[in-house]
N, CA, C and O atoms as a GROMACS GRO file, in nm:
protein
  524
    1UNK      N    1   0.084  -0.119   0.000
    1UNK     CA    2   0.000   0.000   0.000
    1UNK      C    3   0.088   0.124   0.000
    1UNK      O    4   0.173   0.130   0.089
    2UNK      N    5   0.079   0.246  -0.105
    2UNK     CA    6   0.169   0.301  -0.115
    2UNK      C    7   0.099   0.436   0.065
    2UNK      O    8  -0.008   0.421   0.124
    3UNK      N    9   0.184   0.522   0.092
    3UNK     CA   10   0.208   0.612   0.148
    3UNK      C   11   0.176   0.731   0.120
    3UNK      O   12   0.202   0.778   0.009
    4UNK      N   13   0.113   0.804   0.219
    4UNK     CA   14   0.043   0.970   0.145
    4UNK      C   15   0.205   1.025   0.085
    4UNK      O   16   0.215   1.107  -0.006
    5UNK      N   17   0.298   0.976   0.140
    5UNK     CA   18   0.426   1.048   0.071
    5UNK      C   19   0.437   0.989  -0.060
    5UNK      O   20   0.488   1.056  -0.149
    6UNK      N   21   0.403   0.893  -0.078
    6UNK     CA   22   0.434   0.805  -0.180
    6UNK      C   23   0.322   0.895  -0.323
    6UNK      O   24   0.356   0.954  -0.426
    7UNK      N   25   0.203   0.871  -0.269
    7UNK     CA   26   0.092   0.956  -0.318
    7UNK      C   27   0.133   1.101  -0.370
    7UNK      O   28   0.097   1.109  -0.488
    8UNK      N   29   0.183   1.200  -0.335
    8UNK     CA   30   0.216   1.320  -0.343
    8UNK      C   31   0.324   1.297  -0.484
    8UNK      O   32   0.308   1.342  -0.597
    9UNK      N   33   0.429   1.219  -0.434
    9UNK     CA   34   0.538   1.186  -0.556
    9UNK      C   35   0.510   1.162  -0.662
    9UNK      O   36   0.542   1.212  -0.770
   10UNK      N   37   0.417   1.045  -0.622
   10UNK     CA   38   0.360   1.014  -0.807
   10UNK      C   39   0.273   1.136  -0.852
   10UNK      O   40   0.251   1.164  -0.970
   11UNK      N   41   0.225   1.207  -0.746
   11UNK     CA   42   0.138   1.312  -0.833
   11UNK      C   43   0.243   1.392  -0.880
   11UNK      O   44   0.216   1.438  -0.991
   12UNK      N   45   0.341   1.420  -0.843
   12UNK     CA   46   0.454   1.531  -0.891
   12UNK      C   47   0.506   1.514  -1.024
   12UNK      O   48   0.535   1.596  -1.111
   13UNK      N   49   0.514   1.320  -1.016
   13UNK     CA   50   0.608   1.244  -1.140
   13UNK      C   51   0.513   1.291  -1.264
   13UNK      O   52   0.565   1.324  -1.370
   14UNK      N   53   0.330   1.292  -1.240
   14UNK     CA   54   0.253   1.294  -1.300
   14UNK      C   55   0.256   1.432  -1.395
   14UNK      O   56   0.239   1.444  -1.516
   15UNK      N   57   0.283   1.521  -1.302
   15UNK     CA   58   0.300   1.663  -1.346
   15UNK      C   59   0.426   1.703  -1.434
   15UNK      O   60   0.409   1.775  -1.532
   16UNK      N   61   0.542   1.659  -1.401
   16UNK     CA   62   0.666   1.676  -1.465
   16UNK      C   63   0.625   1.591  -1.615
   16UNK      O   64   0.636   1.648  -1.723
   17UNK      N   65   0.580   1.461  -1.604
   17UNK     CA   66   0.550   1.362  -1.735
   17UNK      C   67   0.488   1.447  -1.831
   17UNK      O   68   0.523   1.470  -1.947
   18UNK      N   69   0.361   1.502  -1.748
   18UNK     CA   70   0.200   1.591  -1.859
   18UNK      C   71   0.306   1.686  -1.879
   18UNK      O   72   0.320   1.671  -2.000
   19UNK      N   73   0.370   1.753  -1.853
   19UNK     CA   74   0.435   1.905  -1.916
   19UNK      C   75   0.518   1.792  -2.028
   19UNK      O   76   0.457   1.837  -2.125
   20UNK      N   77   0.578   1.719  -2.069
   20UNK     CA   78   0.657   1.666  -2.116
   20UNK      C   79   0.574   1.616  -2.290
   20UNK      O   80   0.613   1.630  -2.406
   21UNK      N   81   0.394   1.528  -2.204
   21UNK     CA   82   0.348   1.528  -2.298
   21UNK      C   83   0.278   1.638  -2.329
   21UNK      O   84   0.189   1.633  -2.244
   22UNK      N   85   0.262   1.716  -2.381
   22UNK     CA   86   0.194   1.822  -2.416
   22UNK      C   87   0.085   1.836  -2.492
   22UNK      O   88  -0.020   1.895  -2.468
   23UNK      N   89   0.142   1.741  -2.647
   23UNK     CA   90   0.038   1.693  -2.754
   23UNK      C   91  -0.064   1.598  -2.681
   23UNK      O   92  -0.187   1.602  -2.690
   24UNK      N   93   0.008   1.518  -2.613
   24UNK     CA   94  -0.111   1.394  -2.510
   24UNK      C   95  -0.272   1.474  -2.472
   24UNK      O   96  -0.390   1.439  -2.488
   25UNK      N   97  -0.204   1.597  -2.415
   25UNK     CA   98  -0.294   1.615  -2.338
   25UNK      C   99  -0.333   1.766  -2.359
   25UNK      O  100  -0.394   1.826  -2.272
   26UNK      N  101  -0.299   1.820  -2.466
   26UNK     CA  102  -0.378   1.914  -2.518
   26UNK      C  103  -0.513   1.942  -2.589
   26UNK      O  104  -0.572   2.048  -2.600
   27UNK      N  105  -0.533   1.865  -2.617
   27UNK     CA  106  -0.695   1.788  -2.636
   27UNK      C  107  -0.803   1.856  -2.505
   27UNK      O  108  -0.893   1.940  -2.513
   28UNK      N  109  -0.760   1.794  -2.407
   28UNK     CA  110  -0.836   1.759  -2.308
   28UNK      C  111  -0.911   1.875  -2.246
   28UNK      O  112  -1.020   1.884  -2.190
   29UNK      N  113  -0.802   1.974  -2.279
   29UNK     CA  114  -0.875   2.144  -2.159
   29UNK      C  115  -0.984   2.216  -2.302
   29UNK      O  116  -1.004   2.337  -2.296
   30UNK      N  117  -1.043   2.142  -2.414
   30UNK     CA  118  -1.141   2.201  -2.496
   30UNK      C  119  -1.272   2.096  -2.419
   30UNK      O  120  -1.366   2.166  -2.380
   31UNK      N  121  -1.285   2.003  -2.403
   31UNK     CA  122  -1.378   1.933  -2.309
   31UNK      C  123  -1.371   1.793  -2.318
   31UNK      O  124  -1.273   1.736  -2.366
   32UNK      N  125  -1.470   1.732  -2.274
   32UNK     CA  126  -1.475   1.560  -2.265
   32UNK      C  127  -1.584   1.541  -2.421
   32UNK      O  128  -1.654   1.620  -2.484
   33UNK      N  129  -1.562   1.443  -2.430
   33UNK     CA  130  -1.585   1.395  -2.577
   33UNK      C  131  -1.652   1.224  -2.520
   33UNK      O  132  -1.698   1.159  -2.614
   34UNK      N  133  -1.655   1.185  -2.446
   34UNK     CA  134  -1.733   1.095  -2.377
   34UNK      C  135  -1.844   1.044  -2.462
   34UNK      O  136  -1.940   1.112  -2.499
   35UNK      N  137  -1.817   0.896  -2.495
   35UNK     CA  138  -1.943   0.852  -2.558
   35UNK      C  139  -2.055   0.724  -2.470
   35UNK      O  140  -2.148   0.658  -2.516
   36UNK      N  141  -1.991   0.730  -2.319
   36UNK     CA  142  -2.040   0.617  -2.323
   36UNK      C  143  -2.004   0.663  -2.157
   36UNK      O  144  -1.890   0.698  -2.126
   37UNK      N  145  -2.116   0.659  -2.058
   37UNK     CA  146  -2.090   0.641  -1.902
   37UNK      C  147  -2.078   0.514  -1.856
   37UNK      O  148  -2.118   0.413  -1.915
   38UNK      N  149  -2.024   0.518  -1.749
   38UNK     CA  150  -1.973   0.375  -1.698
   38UNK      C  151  -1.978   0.386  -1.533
   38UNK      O  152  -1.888   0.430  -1.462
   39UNK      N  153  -2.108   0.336  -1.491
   39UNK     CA  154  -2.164   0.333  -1.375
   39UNK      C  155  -2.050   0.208  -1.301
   39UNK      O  156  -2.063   0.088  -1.325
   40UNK      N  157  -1.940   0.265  -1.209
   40UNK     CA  158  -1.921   0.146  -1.118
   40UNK      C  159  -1.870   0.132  -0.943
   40UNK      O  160  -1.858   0.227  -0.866
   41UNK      N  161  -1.851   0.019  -0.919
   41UNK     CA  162  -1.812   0.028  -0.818
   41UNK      C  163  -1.649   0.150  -0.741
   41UNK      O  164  -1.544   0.182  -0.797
   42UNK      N  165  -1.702   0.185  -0.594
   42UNK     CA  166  -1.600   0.269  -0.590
   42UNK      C  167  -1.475   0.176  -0.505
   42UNK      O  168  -1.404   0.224  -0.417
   43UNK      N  169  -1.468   0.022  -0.560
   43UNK     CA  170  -1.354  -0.018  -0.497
   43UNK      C  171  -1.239  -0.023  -0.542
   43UNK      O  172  -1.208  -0.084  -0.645
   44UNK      N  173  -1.139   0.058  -0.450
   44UNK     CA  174  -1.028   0.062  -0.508
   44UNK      C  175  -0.926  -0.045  -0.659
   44UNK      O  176  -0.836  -0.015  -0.737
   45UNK      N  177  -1.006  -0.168  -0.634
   45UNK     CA  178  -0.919  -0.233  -0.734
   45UNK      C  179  -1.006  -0.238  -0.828
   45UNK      O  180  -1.019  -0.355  -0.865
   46UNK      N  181  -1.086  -0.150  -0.896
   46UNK     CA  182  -1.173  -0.164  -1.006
   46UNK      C  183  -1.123   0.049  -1.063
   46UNK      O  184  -1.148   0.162  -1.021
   47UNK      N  185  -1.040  -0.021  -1.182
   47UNK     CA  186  -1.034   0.110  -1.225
   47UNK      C  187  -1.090   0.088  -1.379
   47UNK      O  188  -1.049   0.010  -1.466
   48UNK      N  189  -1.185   0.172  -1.383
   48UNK     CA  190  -1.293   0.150  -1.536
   48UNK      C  191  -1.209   0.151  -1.672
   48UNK      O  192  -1.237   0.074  -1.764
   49UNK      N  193  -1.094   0.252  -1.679
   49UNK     CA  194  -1.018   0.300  -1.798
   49UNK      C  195  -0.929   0.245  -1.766
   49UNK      O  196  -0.854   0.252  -1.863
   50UNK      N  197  -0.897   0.208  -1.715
   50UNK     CA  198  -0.764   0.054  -1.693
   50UNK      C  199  -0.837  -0.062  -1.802
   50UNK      O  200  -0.795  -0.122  -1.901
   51UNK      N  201  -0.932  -0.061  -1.747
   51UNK     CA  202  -0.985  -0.247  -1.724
   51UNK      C  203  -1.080  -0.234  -1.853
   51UNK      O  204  -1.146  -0.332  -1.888
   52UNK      N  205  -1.088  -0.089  -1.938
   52UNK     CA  206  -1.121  -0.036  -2.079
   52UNK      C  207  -1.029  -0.024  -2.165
   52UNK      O  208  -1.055  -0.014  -2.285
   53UNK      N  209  -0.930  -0.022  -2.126
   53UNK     CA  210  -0.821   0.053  -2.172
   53UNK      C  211  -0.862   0.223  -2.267
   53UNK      O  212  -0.807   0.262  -2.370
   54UNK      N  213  -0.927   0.264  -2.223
   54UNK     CA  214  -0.936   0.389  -2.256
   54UNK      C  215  -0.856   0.527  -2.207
   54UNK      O  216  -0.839   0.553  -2.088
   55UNK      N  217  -0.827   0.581  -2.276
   55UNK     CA  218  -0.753   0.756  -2.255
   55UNK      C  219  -0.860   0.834  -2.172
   55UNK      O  220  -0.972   0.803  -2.133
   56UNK      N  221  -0.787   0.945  -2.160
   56UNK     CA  222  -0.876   1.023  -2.025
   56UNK      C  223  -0.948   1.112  -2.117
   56UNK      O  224  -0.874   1.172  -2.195
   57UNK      N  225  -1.108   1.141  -2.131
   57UNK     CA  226  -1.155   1.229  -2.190
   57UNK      C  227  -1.270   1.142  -2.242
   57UNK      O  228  -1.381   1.184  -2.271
   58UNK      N  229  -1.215   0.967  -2.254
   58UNK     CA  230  -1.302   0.882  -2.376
   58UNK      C  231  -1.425   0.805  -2.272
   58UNK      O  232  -1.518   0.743  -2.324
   59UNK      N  233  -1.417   0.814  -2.172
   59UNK     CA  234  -1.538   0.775  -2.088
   59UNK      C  235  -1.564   0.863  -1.961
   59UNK      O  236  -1.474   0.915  -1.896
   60UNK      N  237  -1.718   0.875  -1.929
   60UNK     CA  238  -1.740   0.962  -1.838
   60UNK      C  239  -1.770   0.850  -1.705
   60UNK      O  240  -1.823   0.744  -1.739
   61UNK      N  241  -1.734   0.873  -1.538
   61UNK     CA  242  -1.744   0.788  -1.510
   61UNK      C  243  -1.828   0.811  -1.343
   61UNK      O  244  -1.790   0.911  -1.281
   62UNK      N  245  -1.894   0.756  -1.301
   62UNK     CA  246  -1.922   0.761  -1.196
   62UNK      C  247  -1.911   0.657  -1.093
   62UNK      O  248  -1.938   0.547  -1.141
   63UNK      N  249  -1.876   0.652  -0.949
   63UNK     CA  250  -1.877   0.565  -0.880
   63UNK      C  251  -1.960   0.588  -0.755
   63UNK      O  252  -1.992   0.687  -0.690
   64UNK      N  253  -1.982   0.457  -0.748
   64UNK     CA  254  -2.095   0.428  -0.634
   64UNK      C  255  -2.058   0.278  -0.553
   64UNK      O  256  -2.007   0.182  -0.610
   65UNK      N  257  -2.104   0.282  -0.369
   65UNK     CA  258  -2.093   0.178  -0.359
   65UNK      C  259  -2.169   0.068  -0.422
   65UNK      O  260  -2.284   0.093  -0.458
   66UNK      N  261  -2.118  -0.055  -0.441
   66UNK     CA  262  -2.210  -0.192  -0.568
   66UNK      C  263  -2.220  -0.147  -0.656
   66UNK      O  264  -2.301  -0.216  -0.718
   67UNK      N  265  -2.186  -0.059  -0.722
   67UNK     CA  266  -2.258   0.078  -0.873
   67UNK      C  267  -2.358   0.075  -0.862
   67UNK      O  268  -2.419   0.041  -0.963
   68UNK      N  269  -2.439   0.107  -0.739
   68UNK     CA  270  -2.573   0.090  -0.698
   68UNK      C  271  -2.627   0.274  -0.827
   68UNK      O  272  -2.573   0.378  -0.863
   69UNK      N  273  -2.724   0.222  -0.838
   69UNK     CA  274  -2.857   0.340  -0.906
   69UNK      C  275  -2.931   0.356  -0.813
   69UNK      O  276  -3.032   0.286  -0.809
   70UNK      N  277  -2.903   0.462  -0.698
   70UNK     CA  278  -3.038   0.451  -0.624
   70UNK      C  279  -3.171   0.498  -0.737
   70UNK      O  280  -3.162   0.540  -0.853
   71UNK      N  281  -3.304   0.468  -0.643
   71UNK     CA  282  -3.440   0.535  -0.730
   71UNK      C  283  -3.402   0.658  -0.745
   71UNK      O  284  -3.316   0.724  -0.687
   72UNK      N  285  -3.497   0.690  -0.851
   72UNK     CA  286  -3.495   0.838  -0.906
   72UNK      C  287  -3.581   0.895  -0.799
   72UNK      O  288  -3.678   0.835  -0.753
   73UNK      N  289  -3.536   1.026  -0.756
   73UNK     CA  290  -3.651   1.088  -0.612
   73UNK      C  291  -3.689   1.203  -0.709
   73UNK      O  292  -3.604   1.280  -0.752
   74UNK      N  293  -3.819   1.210  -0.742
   74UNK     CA  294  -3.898   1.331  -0.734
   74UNK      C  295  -3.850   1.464  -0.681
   74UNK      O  296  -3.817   1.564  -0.745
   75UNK      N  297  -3.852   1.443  -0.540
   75UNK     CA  298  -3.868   1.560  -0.439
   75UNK      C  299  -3.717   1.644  -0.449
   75UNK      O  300  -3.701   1.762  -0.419
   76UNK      N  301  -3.639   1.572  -0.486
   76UNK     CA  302  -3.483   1.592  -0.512
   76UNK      C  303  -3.431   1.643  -0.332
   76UNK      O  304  -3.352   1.733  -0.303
   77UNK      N  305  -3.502   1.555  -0.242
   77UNK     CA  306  -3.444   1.555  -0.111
   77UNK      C  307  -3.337   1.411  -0.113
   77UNK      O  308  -3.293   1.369  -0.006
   78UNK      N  309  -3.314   1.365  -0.203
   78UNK     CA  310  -3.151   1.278  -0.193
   78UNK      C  311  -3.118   1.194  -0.300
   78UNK      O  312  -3.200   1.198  -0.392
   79UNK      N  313  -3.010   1.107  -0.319
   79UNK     CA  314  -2.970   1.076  -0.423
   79UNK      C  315  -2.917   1.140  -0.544
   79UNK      O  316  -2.940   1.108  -0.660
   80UNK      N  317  -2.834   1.245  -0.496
   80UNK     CA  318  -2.848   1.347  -0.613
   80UNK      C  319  -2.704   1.328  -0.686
   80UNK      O  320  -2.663   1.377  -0.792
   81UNK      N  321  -2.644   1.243  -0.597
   81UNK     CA  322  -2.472   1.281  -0.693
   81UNK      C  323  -2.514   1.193  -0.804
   81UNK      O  324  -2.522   1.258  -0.908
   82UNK      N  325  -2.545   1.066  -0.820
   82UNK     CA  326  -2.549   0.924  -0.896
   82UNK      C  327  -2.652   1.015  -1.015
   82UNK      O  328  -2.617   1.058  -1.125
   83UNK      N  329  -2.776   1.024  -0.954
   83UNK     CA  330  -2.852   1.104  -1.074
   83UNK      C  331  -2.844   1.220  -1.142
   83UNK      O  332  -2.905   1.240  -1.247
   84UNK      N  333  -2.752   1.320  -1.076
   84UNK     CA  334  -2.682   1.433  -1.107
   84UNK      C  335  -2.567   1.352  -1.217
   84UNK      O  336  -2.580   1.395  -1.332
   85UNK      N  337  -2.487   1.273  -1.206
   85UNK     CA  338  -2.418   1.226  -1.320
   85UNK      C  339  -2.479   1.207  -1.410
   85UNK      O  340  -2.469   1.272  -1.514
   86UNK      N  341  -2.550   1.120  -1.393
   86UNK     CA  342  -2.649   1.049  -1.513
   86UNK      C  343  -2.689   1.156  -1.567
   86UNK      O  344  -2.632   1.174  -1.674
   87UNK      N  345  -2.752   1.224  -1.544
   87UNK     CA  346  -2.827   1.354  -1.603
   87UNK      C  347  -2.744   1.432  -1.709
   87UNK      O  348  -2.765   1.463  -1.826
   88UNK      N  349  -2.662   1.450  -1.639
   88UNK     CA  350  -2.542   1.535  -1.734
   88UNK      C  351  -2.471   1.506  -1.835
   88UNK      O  352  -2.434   1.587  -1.920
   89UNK      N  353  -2.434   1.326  -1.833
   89UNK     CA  354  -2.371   1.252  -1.917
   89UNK      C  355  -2.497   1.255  -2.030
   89UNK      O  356  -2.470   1.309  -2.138
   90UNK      N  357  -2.614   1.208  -2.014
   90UNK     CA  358  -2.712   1.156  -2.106
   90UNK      C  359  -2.746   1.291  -2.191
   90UNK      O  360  -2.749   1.288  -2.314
   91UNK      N  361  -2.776   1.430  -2.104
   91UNK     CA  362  -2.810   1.552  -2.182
   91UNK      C  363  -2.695   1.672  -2.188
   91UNK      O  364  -2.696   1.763  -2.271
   92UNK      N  365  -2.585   1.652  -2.075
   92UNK     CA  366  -2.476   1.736  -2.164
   92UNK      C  367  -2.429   1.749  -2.239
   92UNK      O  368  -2.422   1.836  -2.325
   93UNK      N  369  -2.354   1.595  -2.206
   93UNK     CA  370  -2.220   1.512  -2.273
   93UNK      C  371  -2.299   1.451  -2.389
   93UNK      O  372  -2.238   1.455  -2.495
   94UNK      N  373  -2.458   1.378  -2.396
   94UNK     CA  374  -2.493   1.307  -2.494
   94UNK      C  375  -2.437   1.156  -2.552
   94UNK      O  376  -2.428   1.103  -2.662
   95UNK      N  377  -2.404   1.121  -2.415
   95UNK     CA  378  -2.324   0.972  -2.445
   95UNK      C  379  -2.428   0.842  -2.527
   95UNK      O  380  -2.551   0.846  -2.535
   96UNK      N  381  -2.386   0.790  -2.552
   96UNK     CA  382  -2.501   0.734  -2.610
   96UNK      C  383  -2.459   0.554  -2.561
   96UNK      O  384  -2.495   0.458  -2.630
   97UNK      N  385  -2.386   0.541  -2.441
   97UNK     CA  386  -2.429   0.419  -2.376
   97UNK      C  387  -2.409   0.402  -2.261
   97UNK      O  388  -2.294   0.439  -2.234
   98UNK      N  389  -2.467   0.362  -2.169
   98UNK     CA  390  -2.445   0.336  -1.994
   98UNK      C  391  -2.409   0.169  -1.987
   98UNK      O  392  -2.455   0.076  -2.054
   99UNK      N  393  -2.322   0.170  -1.896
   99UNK     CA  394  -2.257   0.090  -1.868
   99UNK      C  395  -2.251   0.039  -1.716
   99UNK      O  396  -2.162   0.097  -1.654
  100UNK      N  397  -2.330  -0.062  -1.632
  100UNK     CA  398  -2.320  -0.072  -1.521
  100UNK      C  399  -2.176  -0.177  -1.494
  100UNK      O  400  -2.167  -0.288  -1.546
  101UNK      N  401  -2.100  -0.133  -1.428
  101UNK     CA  402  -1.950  -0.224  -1.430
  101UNK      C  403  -1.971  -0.268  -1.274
  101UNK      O  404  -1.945  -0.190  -1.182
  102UNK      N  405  -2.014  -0.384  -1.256
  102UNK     CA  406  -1.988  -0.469  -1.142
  102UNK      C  407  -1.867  -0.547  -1.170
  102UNK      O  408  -1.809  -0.525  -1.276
  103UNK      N  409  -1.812  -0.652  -1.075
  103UNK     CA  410  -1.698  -0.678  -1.015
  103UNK      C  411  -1.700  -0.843  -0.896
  103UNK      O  412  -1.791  -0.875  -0.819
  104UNK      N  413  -1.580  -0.911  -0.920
  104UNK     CA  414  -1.610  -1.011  -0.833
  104UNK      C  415  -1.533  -0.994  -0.656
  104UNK      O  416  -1.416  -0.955  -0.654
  105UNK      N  417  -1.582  -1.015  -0.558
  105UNK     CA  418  -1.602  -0.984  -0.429
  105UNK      C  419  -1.625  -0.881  -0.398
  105UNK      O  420  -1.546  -0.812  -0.331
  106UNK      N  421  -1.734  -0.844  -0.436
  106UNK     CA  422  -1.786  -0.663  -0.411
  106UNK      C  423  -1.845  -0.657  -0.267
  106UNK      O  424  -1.954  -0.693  -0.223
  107UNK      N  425  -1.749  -0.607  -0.213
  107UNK     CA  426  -1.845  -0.605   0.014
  107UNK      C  427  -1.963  -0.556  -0.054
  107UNK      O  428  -2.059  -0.630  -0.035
  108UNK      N  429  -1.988  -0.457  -0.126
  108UNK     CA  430  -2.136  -0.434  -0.129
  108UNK      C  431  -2.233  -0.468  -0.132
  108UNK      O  432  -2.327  -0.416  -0.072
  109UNK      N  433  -2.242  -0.627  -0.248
  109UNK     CA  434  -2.327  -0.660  -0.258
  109UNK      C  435  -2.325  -0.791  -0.179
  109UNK      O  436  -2.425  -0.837  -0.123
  110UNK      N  437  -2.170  -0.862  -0.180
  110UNK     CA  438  -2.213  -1.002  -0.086
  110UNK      C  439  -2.258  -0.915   0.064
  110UNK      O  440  -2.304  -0.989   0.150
  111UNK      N  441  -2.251  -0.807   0.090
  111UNK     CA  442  -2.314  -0.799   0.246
  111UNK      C  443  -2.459  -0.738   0.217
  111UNK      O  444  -2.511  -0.680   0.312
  112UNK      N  445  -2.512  -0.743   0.129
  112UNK     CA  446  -2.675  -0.715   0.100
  112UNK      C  447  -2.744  -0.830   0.170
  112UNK      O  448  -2.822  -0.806   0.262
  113UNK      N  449  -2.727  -0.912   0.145
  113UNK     CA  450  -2.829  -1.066   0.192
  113UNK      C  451  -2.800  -1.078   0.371
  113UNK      O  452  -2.878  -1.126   0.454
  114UNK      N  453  -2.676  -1.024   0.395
  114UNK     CA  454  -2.668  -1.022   0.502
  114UNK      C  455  -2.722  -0.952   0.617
  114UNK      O  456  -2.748  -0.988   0.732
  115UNK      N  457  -2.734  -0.806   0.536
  115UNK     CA  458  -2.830  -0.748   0.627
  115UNK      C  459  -3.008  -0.760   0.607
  115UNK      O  460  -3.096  -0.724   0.686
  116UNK      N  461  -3.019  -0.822   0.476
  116UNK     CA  462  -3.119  -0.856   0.468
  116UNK      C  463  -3.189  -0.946   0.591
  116UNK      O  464  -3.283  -0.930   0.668
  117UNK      N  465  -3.108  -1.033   0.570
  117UNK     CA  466  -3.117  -1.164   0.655
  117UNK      C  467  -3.122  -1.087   0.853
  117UNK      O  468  -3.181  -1.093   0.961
  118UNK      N  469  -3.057  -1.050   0.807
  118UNK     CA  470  -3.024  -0.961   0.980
  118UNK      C  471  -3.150  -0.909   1.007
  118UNK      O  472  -3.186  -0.926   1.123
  119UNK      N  473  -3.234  -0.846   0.928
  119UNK     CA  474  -3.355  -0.750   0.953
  119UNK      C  475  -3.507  -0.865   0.937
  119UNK      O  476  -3.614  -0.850   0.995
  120UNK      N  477  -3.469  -0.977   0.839
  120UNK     CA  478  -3.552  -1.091   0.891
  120UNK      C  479  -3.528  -1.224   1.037
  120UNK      O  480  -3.595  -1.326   1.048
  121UNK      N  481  -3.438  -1.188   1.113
  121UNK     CA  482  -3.392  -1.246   1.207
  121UNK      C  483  -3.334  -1.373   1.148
  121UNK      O  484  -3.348  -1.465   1.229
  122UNK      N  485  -3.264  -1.419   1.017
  122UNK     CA  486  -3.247  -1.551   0.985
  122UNK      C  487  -3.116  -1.532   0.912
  122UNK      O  488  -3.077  -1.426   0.863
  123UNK      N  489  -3.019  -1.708   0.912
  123UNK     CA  490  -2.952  -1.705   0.846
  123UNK      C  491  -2.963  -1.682   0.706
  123UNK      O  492  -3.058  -1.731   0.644
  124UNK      N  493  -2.808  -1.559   0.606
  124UNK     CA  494  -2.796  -1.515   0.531
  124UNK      C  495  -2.738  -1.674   0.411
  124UNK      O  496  -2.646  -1.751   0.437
  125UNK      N  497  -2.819  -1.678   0.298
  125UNK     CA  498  -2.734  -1.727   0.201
  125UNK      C  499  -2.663  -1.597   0.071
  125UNK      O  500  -2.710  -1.487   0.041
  126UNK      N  501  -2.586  -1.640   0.040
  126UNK     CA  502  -2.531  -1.524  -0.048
  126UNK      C  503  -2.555  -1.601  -0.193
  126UNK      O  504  -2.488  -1.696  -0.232
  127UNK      N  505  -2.667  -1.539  -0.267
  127UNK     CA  506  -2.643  -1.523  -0.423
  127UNK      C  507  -2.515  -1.553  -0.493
  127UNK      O  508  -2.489  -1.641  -0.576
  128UNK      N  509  -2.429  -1.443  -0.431
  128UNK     CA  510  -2.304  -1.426  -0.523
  128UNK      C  511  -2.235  -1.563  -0.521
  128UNK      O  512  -2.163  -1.612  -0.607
  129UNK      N  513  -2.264  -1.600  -0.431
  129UNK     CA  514  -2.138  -1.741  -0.438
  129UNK      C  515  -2.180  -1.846  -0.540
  129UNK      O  516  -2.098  -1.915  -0.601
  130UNK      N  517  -2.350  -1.856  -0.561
  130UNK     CA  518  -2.365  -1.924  -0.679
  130UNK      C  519  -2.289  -1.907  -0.837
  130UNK      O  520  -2.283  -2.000  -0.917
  131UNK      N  521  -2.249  -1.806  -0.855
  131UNK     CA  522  -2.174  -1.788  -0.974
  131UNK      C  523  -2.048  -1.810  -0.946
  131UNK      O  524  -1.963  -1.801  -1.035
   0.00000   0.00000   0.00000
């Protein structure tokens, strides 16, 4: 696990590299060009444009715990970051595909049945393990 010092460095290495590429990343400060959102989990070992292999600019991305969608609320008393993305990607940006990116051992969802189970007083089986 790297170190907030460790963290800081690579952001520095990051900065010295981008001045270096210039053409790379001159593109990027006219806007995102995003064709496609990609709803996923916010666990650290799930990085969307890794595991896409996509450049920075080519997917718009949001994270959530499980890449849960909460309901859409009416009243707009909550849920607003997840649907605030969505919103923006579909009528800003105009992406023209959503992408829910789940993942294998997600705490999120193997501990769903669990608290399920917890709030019916009974032992939990987990879904996930069937696959």
């Amino acid at each position: 696990m790297q170190s907030y010092k460790n963290l800081i460095e690579g952001y520095l290495e990051f900065k010295k590299d981008s001045a270096l590429k210039k053409e790379f990343y001159a593109h990027l400060h006219l806007g995102q060009n995003a064709e496609v959102l990609i709803i996923s989990c916010c666990d650290s070992r799930v990085v969307p444009n890794i595991i896409m292999k996509a450049e920075p600019g080519e997917i718009f991305i949001t994270r959530n715990i499980a890449a849960l969608v909460p309901p859409y609320d009416e009243s707009h008393t909550s849920y607003h970051a997840t649907s605030a993305a969505i919103e923006y990607a579909v009528k800003g940006l105009k992406v023209k595909h959503i992408i829910i990116m789940g993942h294998t051992k997600c705490g999120g969802i193997e501990s769903f049945p669990l608290r399920q189970a917890g709030r019916r007083g009974r032992k939990a089986s987990n879904p996930c393990h069937a696959f």
